[in-house]
Structure formats: structure tokens, C-alpha cells
SEGUMAR-53980 format. One record per atom (N, C-alpha, C): x, y, z; residue number from 0; atom name; residue in three letters. Coordinates in Angstrom, 2 decimals, decimal comma. Example, Ala and Ser with C-alpha at 12.3 -4.5 7.8 and 13.67 -1.06 7.14 Angstrom:
<atoms>
ATOM    east   north      up   n atom res
ATOM   13,19   -5,69    7,80   0    N ala
ATOM   12,30   -4,50    7,80   0   CA ala
ATOM   13,20   -3,30    7,80   0    C ala
ATOM   12,85   -2,25    7,08   1    N ser
ATOM   13,67   -1,06    7,14   1   CA ser
ATOM   12,90    0,03    7,87   1    C ser
</atoms>
This chain:
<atoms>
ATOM    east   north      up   n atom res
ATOM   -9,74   -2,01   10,60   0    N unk
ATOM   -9,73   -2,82    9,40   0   CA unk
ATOM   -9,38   -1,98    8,17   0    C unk
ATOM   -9,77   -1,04    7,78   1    N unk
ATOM   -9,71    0,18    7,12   1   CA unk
ATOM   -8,35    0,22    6,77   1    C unk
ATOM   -7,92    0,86    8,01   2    N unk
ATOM   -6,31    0,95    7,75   2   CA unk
ATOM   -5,22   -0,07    7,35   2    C unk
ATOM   -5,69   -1,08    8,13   3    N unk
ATOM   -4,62   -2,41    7,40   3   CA unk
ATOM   -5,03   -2,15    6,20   3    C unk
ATOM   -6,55   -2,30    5,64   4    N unk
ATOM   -6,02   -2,21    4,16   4   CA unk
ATOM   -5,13   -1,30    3,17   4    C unk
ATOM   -5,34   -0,45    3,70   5    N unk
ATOM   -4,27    0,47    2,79   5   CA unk
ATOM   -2,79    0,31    3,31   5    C unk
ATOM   -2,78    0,30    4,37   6    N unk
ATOM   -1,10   -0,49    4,72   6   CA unk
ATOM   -0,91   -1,32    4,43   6    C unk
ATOM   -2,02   -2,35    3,80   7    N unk
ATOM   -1,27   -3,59    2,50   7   CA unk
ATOM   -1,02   -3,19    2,10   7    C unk
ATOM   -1,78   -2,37    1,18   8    N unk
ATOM   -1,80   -1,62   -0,33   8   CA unk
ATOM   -0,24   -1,12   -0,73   8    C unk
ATOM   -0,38   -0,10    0,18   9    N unk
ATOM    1,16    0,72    0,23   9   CA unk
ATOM    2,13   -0,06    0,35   9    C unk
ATOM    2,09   -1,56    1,72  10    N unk
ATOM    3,10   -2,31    1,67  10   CA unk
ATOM    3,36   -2,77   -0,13  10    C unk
ATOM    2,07   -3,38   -0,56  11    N unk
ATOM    2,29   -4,21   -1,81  11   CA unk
ATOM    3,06   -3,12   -2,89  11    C unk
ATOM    2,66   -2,17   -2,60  12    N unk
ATOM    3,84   -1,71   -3,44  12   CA unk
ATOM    4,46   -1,10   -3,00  12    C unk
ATOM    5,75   -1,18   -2,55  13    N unk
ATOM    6,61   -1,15   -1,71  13   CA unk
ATOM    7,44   -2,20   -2,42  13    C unk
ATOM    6,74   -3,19   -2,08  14    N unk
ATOM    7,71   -4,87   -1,87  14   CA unk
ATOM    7,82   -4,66   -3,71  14    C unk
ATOM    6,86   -4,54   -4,03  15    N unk
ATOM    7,17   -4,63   -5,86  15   CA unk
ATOM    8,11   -3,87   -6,37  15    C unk
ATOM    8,16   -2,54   -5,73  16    N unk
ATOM    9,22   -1,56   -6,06  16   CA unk
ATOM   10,73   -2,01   -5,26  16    C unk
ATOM   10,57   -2,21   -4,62  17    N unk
ATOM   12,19   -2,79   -3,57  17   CA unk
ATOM   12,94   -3,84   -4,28  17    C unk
ATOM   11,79   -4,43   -5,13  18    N unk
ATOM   13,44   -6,26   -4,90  18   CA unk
ATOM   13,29   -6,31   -4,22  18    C unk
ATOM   14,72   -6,76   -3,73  19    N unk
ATOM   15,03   -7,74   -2,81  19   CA unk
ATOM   15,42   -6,47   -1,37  19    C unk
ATOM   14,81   -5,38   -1,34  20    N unk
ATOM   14,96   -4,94   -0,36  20   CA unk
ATOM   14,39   -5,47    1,51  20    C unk
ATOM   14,77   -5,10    2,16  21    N unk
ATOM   14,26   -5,68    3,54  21   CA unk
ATOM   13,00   -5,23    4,06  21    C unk
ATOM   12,23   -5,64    4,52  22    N unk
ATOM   10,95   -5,57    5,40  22   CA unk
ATOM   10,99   -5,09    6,01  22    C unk
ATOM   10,69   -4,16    7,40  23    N unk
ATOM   10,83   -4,35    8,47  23   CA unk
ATOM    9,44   -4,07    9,17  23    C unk
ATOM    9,05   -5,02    9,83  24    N unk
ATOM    7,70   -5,94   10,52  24   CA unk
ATOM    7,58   -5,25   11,87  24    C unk
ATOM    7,60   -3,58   12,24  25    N unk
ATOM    6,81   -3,05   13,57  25   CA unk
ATOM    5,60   -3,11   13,54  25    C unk
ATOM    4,36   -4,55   13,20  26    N unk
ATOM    2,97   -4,49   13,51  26   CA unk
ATOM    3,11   -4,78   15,40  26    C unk
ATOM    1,45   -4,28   15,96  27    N unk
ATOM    1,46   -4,07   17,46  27   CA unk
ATOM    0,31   -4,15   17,52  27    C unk
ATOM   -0,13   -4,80   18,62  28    N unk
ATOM   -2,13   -4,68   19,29  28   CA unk
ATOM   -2,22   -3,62   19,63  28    C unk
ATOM   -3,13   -3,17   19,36  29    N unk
ATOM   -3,95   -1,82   20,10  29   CA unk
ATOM   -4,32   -2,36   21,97  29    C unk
ATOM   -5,04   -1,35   22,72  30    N unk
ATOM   -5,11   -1,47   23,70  30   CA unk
ATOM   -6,33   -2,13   23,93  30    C unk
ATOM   -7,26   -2,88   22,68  31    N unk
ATOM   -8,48   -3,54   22,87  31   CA unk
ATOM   -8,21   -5,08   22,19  31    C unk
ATOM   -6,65   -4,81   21,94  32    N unk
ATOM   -6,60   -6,04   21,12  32   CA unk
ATOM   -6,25   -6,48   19,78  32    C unk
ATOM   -6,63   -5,66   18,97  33    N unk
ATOM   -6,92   -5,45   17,49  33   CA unk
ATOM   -5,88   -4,97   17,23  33    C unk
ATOM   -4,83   -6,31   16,20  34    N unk
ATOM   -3,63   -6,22   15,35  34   CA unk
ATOM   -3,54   -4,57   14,39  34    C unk
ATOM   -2,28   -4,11   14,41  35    N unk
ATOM   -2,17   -2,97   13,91  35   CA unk
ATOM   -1,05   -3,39   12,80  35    C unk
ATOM   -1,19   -3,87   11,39  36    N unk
ATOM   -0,17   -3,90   10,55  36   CA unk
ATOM    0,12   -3,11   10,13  36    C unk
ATOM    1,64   -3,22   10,33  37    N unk
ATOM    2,63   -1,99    9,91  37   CA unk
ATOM    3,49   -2,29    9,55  37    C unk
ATOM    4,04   -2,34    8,51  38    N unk
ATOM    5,33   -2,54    7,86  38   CA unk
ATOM    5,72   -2,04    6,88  38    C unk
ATOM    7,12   -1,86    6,53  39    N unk
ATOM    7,71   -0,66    5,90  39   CA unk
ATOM    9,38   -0,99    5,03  39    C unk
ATOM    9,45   -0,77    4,14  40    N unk
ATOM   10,53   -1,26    3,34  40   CA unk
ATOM   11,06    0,35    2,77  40    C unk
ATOM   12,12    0,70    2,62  41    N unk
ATOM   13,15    1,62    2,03  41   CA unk
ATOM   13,29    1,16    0,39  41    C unk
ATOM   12,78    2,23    0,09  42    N unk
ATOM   12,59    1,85   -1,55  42   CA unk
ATOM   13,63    3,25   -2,37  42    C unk
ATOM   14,63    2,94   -2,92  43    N unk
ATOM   15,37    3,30   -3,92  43   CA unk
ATOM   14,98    4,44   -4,83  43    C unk
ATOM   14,10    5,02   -4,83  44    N unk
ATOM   13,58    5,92   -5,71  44   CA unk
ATOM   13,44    7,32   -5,36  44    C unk
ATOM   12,95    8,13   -6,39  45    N unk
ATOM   12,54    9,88   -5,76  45   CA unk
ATOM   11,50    9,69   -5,66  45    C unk
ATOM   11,05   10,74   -5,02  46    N unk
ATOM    9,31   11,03   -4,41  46   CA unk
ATOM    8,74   11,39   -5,35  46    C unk
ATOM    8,80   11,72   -6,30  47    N unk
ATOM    7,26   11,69   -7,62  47   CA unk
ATOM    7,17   10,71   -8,35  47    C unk
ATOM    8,67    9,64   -8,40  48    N unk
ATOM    8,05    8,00   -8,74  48   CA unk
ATOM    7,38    7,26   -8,06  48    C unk
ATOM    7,57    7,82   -6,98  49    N unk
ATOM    6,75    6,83   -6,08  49   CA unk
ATOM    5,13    7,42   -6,09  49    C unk
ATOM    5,06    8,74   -5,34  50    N unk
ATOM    3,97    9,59   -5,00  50   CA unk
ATOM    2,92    8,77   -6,05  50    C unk
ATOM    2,93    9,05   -6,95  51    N unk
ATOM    1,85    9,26   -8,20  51   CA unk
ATOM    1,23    7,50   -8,28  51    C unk
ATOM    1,94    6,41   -8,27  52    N unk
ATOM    1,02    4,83   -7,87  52   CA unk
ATOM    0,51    5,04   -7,08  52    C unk
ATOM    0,98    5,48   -5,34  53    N unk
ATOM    0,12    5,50   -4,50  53   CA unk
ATOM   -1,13    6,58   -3,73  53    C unk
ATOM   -0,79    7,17   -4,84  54    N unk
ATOM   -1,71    8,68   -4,24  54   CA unk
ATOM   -3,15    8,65   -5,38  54    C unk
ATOM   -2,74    7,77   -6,73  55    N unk
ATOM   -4,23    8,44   -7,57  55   CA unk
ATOM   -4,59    6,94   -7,82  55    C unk
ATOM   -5,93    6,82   -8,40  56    N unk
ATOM   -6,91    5,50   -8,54  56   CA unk
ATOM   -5,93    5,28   -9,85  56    C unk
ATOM   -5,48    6,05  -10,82  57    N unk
ATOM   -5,44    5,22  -11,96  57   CA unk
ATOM   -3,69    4,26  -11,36  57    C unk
ATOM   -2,64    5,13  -10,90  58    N unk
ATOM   -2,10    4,18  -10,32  58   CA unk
ATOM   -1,90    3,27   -9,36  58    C unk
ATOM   -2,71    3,16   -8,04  59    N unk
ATOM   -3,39    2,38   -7,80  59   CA unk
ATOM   -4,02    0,94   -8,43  59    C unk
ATOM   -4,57    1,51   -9,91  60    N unk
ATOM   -5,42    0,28  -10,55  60   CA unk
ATOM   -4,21   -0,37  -10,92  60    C unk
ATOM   -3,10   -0,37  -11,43  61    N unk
ATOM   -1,56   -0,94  -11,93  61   CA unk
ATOM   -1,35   -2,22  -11,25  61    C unk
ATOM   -1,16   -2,06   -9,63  62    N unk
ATOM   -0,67   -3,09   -8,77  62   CA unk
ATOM   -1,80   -3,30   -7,42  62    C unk
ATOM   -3,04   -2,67   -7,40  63    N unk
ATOM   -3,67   -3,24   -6,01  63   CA unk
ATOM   -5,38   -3,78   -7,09  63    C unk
ATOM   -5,72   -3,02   -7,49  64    N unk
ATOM   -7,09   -3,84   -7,94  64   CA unk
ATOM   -7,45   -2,81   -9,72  64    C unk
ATOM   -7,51   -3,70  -10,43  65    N unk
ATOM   -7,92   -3,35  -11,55  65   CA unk
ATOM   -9,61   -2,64  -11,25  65    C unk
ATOM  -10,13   -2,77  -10,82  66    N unk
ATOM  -11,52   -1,79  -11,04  66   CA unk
ATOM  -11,68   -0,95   -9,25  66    C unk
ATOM  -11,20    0,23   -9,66  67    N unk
ATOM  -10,93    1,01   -7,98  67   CA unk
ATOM  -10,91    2,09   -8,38  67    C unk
ATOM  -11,76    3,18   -7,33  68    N unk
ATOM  -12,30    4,56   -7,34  68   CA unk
ATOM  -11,14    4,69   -6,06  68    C unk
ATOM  -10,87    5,84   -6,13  69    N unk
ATOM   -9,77    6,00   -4,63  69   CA unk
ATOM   -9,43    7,78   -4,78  69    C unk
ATOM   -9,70    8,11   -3,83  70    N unk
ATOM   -9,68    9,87   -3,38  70   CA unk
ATOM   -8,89    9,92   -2,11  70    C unk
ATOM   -7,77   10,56   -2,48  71    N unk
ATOM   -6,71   10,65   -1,79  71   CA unk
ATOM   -7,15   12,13   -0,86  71    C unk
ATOM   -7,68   11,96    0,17  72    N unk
ATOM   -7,94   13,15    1,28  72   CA unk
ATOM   -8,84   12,39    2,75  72    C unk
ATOM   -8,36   13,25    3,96  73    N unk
ATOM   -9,54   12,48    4,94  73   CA unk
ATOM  -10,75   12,09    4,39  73    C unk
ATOM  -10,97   10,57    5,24  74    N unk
ATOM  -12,22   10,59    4,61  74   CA unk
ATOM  -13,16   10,34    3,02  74    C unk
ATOM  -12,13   10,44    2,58  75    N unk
ATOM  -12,02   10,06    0,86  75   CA unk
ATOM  -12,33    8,64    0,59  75    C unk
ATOM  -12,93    8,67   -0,49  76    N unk
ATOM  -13,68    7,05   -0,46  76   CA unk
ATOM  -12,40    6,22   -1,53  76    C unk
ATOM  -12,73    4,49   -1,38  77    N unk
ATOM  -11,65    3,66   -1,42  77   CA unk
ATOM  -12,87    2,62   -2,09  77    C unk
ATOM  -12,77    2,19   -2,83  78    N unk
ATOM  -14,14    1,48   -3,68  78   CA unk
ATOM  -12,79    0,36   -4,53  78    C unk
ATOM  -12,74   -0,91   -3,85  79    N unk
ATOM  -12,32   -1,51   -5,25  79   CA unk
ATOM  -12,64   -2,87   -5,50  79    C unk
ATOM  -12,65   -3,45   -6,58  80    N unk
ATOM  -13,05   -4,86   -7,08  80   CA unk
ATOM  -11,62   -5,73   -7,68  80    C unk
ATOM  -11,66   -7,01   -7,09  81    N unk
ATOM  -10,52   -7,17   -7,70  81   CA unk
ATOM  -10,53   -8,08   -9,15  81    C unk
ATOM  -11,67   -8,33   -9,47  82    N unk
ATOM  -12,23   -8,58  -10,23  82   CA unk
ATOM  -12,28   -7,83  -11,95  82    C unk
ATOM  -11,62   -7,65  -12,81  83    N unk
ATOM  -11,80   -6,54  -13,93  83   CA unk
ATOM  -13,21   -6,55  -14,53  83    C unk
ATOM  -14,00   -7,35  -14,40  84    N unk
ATOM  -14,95   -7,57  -15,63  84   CA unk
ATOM  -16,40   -7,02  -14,50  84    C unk
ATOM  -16,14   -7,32  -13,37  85    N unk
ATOM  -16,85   -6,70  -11,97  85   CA unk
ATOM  -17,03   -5,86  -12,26  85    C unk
ATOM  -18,79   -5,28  -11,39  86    N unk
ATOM  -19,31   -4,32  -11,37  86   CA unk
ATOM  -18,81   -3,33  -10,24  86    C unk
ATOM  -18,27   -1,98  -10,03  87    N unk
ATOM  -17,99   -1,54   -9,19  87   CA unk
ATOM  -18,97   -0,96   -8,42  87    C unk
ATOM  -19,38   -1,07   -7,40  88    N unk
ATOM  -20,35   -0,82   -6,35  88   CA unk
ATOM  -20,40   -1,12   -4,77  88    C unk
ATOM  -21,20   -1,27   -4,34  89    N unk
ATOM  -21,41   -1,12   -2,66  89   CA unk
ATOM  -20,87   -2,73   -2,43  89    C unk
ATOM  -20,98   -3,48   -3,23  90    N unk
ATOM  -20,56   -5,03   -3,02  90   CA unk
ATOM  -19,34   -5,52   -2,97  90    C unk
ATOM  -18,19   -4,41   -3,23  91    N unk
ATOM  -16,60   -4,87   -3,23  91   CA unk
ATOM  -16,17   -4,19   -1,90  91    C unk
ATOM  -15,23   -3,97   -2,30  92    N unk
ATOM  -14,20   -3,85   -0,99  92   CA unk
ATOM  -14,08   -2,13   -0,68  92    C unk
ATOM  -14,87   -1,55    0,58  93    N unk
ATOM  -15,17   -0,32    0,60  93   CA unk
ATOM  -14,38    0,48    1,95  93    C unk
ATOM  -13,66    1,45    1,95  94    N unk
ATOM  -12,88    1,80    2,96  94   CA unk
ATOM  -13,04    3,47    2,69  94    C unk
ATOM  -12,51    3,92    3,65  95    N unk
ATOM  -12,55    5,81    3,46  95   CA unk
ATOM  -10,88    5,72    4,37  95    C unk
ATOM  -10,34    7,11    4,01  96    N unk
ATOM   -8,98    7,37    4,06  96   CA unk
ATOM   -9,15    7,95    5,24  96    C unk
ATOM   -8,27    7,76    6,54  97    N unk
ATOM   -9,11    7,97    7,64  97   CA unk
ATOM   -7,66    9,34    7,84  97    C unk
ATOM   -6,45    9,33    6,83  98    N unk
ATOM   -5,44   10,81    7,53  98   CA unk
ATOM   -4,59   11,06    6,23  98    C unk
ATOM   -4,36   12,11    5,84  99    N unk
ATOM   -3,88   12,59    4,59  99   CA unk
ATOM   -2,66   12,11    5,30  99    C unk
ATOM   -1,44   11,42    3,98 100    N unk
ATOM   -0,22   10,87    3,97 100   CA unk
ATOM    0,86   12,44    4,58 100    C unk
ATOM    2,05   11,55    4,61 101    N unk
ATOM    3,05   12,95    5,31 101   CA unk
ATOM    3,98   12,44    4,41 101    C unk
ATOM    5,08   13,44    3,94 102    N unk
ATOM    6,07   13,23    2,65 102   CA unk
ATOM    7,07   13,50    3,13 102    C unk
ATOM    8,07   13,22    3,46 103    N unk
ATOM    9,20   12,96    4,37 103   CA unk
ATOM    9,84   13,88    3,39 103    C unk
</atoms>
């Protein structure tokens, strides 16, 4: 569960940064069952326009949730509310970063 969320995340911006670029939809079941979303769009840009939305909380807060703590390392905590006026705490949406990203 964990991971789909941040493979929204990353998808959602992705799709915001692309236009009208293409999708492409390799999600797959695991061997217990449990949907693995994965999908991936080719986005137009250099790697420190991109890097910097998806790697720190303050860009992050831009396009996935206005009130979000997010620590980019294994294990790193993922805290967000989508709510602005919300209290940030144990009651929103809580995930840990389960593998440091790879930079092509």
C-alpha cells in the first residue's frame, strides 16, 4: 500500500509535467495477489527540474498535499493531510520510504 502511494504521487506529477505526453500502464499482481501500480510517462525536462518537486516536502506540498512532512531516505517518514487548515499528525495519511530513488 505504501508504495502505490508514492507511485501516485510521482505518477501525479509526471502527468502534470508531461501534457499531453503518453502513459504507459506496466501495473502487475504480486505472487499473493496484491495489485502493484506502476506507471510511467517520459517527461521533457532536465533532472534538477524535476529532482527537487519530487525529492523535498516543500515541493511535494505544490502538487500532492498542502500539509506534508516527507524525508527522502529508506525508511524516511511520509506524513500528509490533504486538508490545508488540518492538523498534521498520526490521523492523516502515513507511509515510510521503503528504497532510495535511482537517477538515470
Amino acid at each position: 500500500m505504501r508504495s502505490k502511494i508514492l507511485v501516485g504521487v510521482l505518477f501525479l506529477l509526471a502527468v502534470s509535467t508531461a501534457g499531453a505526453q503518453t502513459v504507459r500502464d506496466s501495473s502487475f499482481r504480486i505472487e499473493n495477489g496484491e495489485r502493484v501500480l506502476q506507471q510511467s510517462v517520459v517527461v521533457a525536462a532536465d533532472v534538477t527540474s524535476v529532482w527537487r518537486p519530487i525529492s523535498t516536502a516543500e515541493g511535494l506540498r505544490r502538487f500532492a498535499a498542502p500539509r506534508l512532512e516527507f524525508e527522502l531516505r529508506p525508511g524516511g517518514r511520509w506524513l500528509a493531510r490533504f486538508d490545508k487548515d488540518s492538523k498534521l499528525d498520526e490521523s492523516g495519511i502515513h507511509n515510510r520510504v521503503l528504497s532510495s530513488p535511482r537517477i538515470y
